[in-house]
C-alpha positions as CSV (number, residue, x, y, z in Angstrom):
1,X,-4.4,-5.3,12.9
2,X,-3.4,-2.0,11.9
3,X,-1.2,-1.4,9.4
4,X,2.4,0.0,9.2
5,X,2.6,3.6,8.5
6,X,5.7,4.1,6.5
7,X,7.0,7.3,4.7
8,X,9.2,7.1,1.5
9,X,12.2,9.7,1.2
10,X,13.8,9.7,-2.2
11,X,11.9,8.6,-4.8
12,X,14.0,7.9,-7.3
13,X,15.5,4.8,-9.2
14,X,16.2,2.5,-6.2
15,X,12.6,3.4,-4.6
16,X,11.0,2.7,-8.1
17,X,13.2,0.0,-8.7
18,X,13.0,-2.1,-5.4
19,X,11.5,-0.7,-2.1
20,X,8.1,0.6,-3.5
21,X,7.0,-2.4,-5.0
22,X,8.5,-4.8,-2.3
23,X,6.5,-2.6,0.1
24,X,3.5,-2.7,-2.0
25,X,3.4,-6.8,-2.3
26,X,3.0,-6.2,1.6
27,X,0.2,-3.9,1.4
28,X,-2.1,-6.2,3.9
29,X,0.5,-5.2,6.4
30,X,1.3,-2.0,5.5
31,X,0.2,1.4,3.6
32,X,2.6,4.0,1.9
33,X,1.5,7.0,3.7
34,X,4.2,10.3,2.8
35,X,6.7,10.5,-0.4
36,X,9.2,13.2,-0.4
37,X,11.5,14.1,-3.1
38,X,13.6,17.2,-4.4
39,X,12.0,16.5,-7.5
40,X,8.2,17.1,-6.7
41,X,6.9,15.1,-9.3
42,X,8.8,12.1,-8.5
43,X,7.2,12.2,-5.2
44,X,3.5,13.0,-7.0
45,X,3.8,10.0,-8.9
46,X,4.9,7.2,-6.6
47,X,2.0,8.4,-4.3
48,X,0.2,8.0,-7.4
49,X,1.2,4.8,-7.7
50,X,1.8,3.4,-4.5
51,X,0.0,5.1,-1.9
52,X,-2.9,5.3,-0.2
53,X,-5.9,7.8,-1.6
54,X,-4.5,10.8,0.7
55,X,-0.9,10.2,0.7
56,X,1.2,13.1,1.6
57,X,4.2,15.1,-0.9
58,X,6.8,17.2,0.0
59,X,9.7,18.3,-0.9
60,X,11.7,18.6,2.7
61,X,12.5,15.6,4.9
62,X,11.6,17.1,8.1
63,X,8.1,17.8,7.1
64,X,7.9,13.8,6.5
65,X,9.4,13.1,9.4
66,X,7.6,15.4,11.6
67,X,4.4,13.2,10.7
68,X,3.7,11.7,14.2
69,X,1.3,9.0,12.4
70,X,4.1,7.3,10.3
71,X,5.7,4.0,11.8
72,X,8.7,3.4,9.6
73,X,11.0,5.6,7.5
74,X,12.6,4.1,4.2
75,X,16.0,6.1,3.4
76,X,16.2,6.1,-0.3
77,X,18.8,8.7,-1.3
78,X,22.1,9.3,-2.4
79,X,25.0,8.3,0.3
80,X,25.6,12.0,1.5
81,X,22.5,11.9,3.0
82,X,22.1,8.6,4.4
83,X,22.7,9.5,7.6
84,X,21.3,13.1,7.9
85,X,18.0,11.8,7.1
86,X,18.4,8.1,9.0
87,X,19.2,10.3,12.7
88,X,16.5,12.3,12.2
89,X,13.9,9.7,11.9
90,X,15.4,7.5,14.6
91,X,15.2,10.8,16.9
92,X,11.9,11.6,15.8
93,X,10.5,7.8,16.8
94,X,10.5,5.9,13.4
95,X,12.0,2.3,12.6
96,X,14.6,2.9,9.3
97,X,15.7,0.8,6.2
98,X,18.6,2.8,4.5
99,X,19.4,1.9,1.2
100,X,23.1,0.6,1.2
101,X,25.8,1.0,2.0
102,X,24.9,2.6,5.3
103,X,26.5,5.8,5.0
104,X,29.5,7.4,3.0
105,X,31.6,7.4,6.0
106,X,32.1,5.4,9.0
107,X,31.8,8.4,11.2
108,X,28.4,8.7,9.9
109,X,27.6,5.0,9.9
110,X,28.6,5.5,13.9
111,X,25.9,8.1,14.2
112,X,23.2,5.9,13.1
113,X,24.0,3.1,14.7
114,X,24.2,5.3,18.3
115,X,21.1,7.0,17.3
116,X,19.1,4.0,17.1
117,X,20.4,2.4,19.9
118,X,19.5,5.5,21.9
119,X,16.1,5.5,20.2
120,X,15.4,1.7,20.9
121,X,14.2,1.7,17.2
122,X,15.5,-0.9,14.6
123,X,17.5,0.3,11.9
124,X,18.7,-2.2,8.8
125,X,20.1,-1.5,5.6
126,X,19.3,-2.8,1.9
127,X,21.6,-5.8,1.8
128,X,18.8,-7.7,-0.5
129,X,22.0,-9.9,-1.8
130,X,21.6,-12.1,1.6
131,X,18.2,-13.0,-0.1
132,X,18.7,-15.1,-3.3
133,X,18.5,-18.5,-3.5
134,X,21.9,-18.7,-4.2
135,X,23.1,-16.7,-0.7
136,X,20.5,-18.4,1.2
137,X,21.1,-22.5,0.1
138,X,25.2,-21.8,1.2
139,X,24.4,-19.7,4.2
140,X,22.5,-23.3,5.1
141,X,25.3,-24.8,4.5
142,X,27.7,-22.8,6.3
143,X,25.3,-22.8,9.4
144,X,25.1,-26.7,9.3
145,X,29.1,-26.9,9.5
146,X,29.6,-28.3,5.9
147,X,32.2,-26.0,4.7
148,X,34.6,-26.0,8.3
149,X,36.9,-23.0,8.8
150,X,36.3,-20.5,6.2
151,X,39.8,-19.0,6.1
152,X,40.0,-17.5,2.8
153,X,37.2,-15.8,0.5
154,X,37.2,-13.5,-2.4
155,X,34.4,-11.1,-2.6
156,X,33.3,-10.2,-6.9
157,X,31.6,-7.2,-8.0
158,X,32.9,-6.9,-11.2
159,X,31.5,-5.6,-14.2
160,X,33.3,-5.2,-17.4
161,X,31.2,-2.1,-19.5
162,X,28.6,-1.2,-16.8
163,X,29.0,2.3,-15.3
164,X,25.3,3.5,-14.2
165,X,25.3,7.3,-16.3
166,X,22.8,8.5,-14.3
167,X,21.6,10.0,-11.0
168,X,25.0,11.0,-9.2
169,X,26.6,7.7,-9.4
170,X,29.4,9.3,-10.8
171,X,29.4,11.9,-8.3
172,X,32.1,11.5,-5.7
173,X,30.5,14.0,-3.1
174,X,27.0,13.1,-3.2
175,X,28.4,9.3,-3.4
176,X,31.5,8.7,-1.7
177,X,33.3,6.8,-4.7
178,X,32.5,4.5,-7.6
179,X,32.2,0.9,-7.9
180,X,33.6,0.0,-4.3
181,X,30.9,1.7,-2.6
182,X,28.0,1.1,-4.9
183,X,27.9,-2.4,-5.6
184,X,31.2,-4.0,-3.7
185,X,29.8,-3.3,-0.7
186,X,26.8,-6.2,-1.8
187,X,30.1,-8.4,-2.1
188,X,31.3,-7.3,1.3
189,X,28.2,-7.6,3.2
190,X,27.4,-11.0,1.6
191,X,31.0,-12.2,2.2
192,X,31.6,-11.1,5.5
193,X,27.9,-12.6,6.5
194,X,28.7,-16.0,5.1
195,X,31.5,-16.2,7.4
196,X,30.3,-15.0,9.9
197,X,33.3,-12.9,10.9
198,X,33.0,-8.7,11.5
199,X,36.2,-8.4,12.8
200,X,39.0,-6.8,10.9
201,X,42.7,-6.3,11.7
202,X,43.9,-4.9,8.5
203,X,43.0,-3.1,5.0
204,X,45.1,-2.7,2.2
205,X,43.7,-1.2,-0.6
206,X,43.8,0.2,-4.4
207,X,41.8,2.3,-6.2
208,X,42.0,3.2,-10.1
209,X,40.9,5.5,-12.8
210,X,41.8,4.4,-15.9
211,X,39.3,3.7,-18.2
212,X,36.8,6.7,-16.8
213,X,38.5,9.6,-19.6
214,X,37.8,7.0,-22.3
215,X,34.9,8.1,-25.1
216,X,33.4,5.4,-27.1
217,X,33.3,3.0,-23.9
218,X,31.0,0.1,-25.4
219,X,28.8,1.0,-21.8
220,X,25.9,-0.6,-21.8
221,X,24.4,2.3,-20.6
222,X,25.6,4.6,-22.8
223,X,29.1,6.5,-22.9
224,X,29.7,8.5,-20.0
225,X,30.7,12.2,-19.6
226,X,34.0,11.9,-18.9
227,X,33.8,15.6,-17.1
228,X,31.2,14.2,-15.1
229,X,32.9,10.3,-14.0
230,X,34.7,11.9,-10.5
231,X,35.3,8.3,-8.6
232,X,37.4,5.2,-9.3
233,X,36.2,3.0,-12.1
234,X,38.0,-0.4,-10.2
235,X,39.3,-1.0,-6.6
236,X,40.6,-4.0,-4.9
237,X,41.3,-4.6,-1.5
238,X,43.3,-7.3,0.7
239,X,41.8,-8.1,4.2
240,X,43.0,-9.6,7.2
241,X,40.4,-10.4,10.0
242,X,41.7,-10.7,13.3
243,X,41.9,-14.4,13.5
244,X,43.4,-14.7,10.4
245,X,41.1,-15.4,7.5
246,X,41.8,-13.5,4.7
247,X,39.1,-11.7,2.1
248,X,40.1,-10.3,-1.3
249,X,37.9,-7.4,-2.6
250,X,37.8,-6.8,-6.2
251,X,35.0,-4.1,-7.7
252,X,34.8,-2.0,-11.2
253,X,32.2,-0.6,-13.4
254,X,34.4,-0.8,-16.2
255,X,37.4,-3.1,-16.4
256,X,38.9,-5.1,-19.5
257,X,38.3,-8.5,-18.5
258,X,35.4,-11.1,-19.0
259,X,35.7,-12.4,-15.4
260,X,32.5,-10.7,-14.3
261,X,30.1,-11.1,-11.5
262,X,28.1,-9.3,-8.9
263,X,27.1,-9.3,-5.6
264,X,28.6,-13.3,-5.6
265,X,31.4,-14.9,-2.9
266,X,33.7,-17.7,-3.2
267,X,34.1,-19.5,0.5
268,X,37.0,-21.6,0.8
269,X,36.9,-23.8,4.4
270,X,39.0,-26.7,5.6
271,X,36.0,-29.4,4.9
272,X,34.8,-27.7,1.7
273,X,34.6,-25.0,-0.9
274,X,31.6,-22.9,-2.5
275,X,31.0,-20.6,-5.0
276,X,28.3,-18.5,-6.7
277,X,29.6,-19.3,-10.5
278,X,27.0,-21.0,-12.7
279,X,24.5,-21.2,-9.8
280,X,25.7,-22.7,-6.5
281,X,28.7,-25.5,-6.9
282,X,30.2,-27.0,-3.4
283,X,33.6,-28.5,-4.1
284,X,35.1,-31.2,-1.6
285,X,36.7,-34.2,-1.4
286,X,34.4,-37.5,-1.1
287,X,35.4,-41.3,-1.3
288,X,39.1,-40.1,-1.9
289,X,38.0,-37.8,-4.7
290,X,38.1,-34.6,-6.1
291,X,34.0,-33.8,-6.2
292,X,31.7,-31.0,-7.4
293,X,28.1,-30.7,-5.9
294,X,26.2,-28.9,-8.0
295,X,22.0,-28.0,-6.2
296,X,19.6,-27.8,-8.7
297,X,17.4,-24.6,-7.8
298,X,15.4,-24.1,-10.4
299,X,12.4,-26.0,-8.8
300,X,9.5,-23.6,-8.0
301,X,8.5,-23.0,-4.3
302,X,11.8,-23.7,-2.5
303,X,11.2,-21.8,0.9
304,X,14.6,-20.9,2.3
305,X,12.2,-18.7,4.6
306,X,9.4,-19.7,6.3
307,X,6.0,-18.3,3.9
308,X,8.7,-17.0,1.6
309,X,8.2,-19.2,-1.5
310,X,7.9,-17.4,-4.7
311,X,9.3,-14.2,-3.5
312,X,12.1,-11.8,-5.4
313,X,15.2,-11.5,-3.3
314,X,13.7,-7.6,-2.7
315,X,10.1,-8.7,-1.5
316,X,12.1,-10.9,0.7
317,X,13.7,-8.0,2.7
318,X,10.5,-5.8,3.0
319,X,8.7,-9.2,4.1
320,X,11.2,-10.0,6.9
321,X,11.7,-6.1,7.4
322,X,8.5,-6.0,8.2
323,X,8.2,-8.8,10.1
324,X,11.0,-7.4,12.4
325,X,9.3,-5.0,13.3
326,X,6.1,-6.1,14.0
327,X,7.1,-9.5,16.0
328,X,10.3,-7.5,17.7
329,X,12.7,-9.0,16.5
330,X,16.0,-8.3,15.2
331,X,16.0,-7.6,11.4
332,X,18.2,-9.5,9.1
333,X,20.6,-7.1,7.9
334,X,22.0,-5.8,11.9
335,X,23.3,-2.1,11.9
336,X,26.4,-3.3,13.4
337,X,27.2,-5.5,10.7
338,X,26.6,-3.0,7.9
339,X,29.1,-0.5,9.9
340,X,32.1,-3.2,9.8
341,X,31.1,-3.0,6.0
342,X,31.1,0.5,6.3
343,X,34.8,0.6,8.1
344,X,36.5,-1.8,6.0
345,X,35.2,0.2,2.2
346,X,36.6,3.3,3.9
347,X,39.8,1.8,4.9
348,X,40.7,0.3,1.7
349,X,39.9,4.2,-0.6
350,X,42.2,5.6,3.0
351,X,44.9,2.5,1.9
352,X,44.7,3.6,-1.8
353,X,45.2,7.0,-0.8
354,X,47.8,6.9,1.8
355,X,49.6,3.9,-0.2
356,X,50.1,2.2,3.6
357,X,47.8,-0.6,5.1
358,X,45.1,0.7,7.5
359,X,45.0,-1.2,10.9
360,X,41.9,-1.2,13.2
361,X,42.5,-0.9,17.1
């Protein structure tokens, strides 16, 4: 079988970080072929690393792109760009992954998703949250009917002293905002996937700065520049879905409470309740009693895939990425779904600034 071509743009922490070593633990089905990067020793040194003995550098997109040997495009820059580079390669013939969220608008998020249905290519986006053992054991759940109607669910990405100080994280052009659009859309996606539910009636949101002039922040990063922090350091949002069931949204980077978690849901049905604190814990009643079911996943080898024992949540998504692709089938992470994500994070910063509710048609 011959392997997957697949050309890297943006090579910095997220490529380093997730997609270049997922891509390499699949490196009997595929070979890192092309790295671009602004920065052309970033791209030097992931082809070092990662690709194949005549992997190509450059410095502009198109030139990648333009490669008529190279299967599949990973999209591994800042927001701005997400969808710039994405329509491009869908135009030019390539299968994309996007890094999340899917774009920094949902006017751009549109574009995508048109461009690969007119291409007939498959595009996803880096949702790797729907891959840990904790999102995968509930999703079973869910699917089997154990938890009922899920009619209310709160979706956490909180931090308390974690502000990422660098790249453009802080950056409200390049990015789009702060913590709402970095890591509350994980909470979103994951949420909104659990339940099975893409269809919103309503958005009301809240944004704040309030902590992001502060010096001597106890980050764990490092203090930030306060000239530099340009987006929200919290937002919350309240969300109505069409037939009723109600989400609540709440994301900061830096917030003064010891609440925290990440990427994690809470699912509340009429047959049961589950949660992503300490683990996985089902609540329900049984024999007439108030109960708490508690899964132990600590055990080596459990398989939530098929062939997916032993795998990090990120190998998971290049494996069944890749898989898509080759078998035809539809990736996990649907460009559809990641545009509802898309619509509703854009409706809750309009909410905030508008002070009114935003209603979808």
């Amino acid at each position: 079988m011959e392997k997957l071509r697949i050309g890297i743009v943006g090579c910095g922490g997220i490529a380093n970080g997730k997609h270049l070593p997922a891509l390499k633990n699949e490196s009997d089905r595929v070979e890192m072929v092309a790295f671009c990067d602004l920065i052309p020793e970033r791209a030097e040194q992931a082809a070092k690393e990662y690709g194949t003995p005549d992997a190509k550098t450059c410095t502009d997109y198109h030139e990648l792109i333009a490669d008529k040997s190279i299967d599949v495009v990973h999209v591994c820059t800042p927001n701005r760009s997400h969808c710039e580079i994405s329509v491009a390669a869908l135009e030019a013939g390539k299968h994309v992954m996007c890094e999340k969220p899917m774009a920094k608008t949902a006017a751009d998020a549109r574009k995508m998703l048109e461009a690969a249905k007119k291409s007939g290519k498959k595009l996803t986006i880096g949702y790797q949250s729907r891959f840990t053992k904790e999102a995968q054991v509930i999703k079973k759940a869910v699917n089997r009917g154990d938890l009922g109607e899920i009619y209310f669910a709160k979706a956490h990405a909180v931090r308390r002293r974690a502000v990422p100080t660098w790249g453009v994280f802080l950056n409200e052009y390049e990015q789009g905002g702060g913590p709402l659009i970095d890591i509350g859309t994980h909470a979103l996606d994951l949420t909104l996937w659990m339940m099975n539910n893409y269809k919103p009636q309503s958005v009301l949101g809240q944004t704040f700065k309030k902590l992001g002039d502060q010096t001597e922040t106890g980050n764990i990063w490092g203090d930030w520049d306060p000239k530099e922090f340009t987006v929200e350091d919290s937002a919350f949002g309240l969300i109505r879905m069409e037939n009723g069931a109600t989400i609540f949204l709440e994301s900061s980077w830096a917030l003064n409470t010891l609440d925290t978690g990440e990427a994690i849901t809470t699912l509340c049905g009429t047959k049961a309740g589950a949660d992503m604190r300490d683990g996985v814990r089902f609540n329900m009643v049984d024999l007439g009693c108030q109960t708490v079911k508690k899964p132990d996943l600590s055990a080596g080898g459990v398989a939530f895939f098929e062939g997916s024992a032993g795998m990090t949540p990120a190998q998971m998504e290049a494996h069944y990425w890749i898989n898509a692709i080759l078998n035809d089938t539809d990736p996990m992470v649907l460009p559809e779904q990641a545009l509802t994500v898309t619509e509703i994070l854009e409706a809750i910063y309009t909410s905030a600034k508008t002070g009114k509710a935003v209603y979808f048609d």
